[in-house]
C-alpha positions, 0 to 999 in steps of 0.5 A: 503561414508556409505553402506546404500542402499536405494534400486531401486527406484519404477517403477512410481517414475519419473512419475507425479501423474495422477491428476497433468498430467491432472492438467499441460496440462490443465494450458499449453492449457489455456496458449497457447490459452492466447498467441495466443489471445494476439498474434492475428491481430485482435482487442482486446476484450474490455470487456476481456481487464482490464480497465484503472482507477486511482491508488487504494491510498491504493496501491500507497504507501507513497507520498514521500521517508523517505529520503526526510525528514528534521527532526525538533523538535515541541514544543508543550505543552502535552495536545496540542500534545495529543489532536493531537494524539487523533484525529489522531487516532479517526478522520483521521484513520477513514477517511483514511480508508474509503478512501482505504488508510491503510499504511499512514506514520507519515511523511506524516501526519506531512507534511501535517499538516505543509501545512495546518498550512502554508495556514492558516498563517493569523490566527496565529497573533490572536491565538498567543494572544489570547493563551498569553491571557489566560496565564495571 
């Protein structure tokens, strides 16, 4: 123990600030009139009650957990892959912005991306050769 000695404290230290008294009183009677309303019998008032809409997709977070994800390797050719990176970020990003949506995940690009790849398989015989074909 040390022999320093702060002294008595003030006559008003535990007393609250007459600006937050009045502050907390006011925040107690609004929270009591708060709770008598959602307490009443009576039908609650439409326009005071917040309306039911659809999830703000910026809000949703991503469509699955990483833990849902299969990693695998795509072979693509470094101009292909870049030209992919390019209209991410100039064309998607945009667009997904204006759609609310700013915490989009790679996975989730990817997996859409492999989606659409899936509902246009008819296309890849043709693309296939005509790629072997300017190859030659």
């Amino acid at each position: 123990m040390t022999d320093f000695d702060l002294g008595d404290p003030a006559p008003d230290a535990n007393e609250e600030p007459e600006n937050e008294r009045t502050s907390l009183s006011s925040d107690r009677e609004a929270t009591n009139e708060e709770d008598n309303e959602m307490n009443s019998d009576t039908e609650p008032d439409p326009a005071k009650s917040p309306k039911r809409t659809e999830p703000d997709p910026s809000e949703t977070g991503p469509a699955f957990p990483y833990s849902e994800v299969r990693q695998s390797p795509l072979y693509a050719r470094e101009e292909t892959w870049t030209e992919f990176e390019d209209q991410l970020d100039l064309e998607l990003t945009p667009n997904l912005r204006k759609e609310g949506i700013r915490d989009e995940e790679l996975r989730e690009i990817h997996d859409i991306v492999l989606e659409v790849a899936l509902d246009n398989l008819e296309e890849f015989p043709e693309r296939l050769k005509e790629k072997r074909q300017e190859s030659q």
